[in-house]
Residue, then its C-alpha position, 0 to 999 in steps of 0.5 A: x254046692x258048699x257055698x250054698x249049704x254055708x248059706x242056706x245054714x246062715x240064713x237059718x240061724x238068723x232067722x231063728x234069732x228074730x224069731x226068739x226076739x219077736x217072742x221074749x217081751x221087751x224089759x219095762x221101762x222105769x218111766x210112769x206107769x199107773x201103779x197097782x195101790x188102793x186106799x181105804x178110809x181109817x179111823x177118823x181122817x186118816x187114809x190106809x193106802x195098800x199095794x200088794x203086801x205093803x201098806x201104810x197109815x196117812x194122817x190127813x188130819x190137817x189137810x182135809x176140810x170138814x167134820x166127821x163128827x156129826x151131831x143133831x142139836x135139836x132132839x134127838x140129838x143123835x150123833x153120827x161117825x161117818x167116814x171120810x169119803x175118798x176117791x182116787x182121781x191119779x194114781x202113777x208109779x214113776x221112778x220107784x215113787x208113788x204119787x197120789x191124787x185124792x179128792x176127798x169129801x166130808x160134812x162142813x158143819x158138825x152141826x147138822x142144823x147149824x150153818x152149813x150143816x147139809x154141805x159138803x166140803x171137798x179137798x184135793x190131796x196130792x201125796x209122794x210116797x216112797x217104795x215102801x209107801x212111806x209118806x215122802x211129801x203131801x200137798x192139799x187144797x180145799x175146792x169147795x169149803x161152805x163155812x170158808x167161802x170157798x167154791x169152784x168157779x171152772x168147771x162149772x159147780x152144780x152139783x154135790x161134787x165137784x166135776x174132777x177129772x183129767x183131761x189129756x193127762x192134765x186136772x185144771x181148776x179154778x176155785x174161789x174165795x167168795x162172800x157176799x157174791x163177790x170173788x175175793x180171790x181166784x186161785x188156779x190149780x193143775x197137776x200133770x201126770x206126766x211130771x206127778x213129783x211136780x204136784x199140785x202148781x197153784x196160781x193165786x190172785x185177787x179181785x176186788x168186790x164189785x164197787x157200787x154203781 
């Protein structure tokens, strides 16, 4: 009869055990994880990136392709300041880093009336920032620059903006550097969120204009 009280008593402190541990959450891993941040458009092209009580001022003056000072040659030569349009395709925490992927959007011509005027031109930024949000590293790639001859090819461009998205975890575009309808240089671009500190990898080649027949 002892035995079995012993037993009986085992038995209830084990399955107390696995009941405590089905109840306490298991402690989070340090791998990737998609990170609580937001950023918003500063003075002229530089980005506010906030998470939390943290936050910080990018300047992504010479990354971005296009104008923010836009003017009317023909009167009434109005000016204009818009501001430069963000949006967030990755965000990952990984290894107490952050790691950003943005596209952003401003007017190709500062003339309106001039050559390129009603175009958009589009960039790709990839940013590293410490925990504190201090900017470790930035990479850029203009995908669609009017003036410069610069288009995406894949996917598909037919519209204002480009198609940009993950696709399994993964952004893949090819971009071009055309004149004349004739592709002068075809760069690929892919970025992994499973390996964010990776980047931006970039693949560049050229081809020559079609030769006339």
């Amino acid at each position: 009869m002892q035995r079995n009280i012993i037993a009986s008593i085992f038995l209830a402190l084990i399955c107390g055990q696995i009941a405590w541990g089905q109840r306490v959450s298991s402690p989070k891993s340090r791998g990737q994880s998609t990170a609580a941040i937001k950023v918003y458009p500063a003075l002229g092209k530089r980005i506010r990136i906030v998470s939390g009580t943290k936050g910080a001022l990018v300047d992504l003056t010479d990354d971005v392709s296009g104008c923010l000072y836009l003017f009317d040659s023909y009167p009434p030569k109005r000016v204009s300041r818009p501001p430069l349009g963000i949006k967030v395709i990755d965000k990952v925490r990984k290894d107490d880093m952050y790691y950003l992927v943005l596209l952003t959007s401003a007017n190709s011509n500062c003339n309106v009336q001039g050559h390129c005027g009603t175009t958009i031109d589009h960039t790709l930024i990839w940013l590293k920032l410490g925990a504190s949000l201090k900017l470790e590293k930035k990479l850029s790639a203009i995908i669609l620059g009017c003036r410069v001859y610069i288009h995406p090819i894949e996917p598909d461009y037919d519209t204002e903006e480009p198609a940009i998205k993950l696709v399994s975890g993964k952004l893949t575009i090819e971009y071009g550097n055309t004149l004349d309808d004739d592709v002068r240089t075809i760069s690929q671009l892919v970025y992994d969120r499973n390996f964010p500190e990776q980047g931006f990898v970039i693949t560049t080649k050229e081809k020559k204009p079609q030769q006339e027949q």
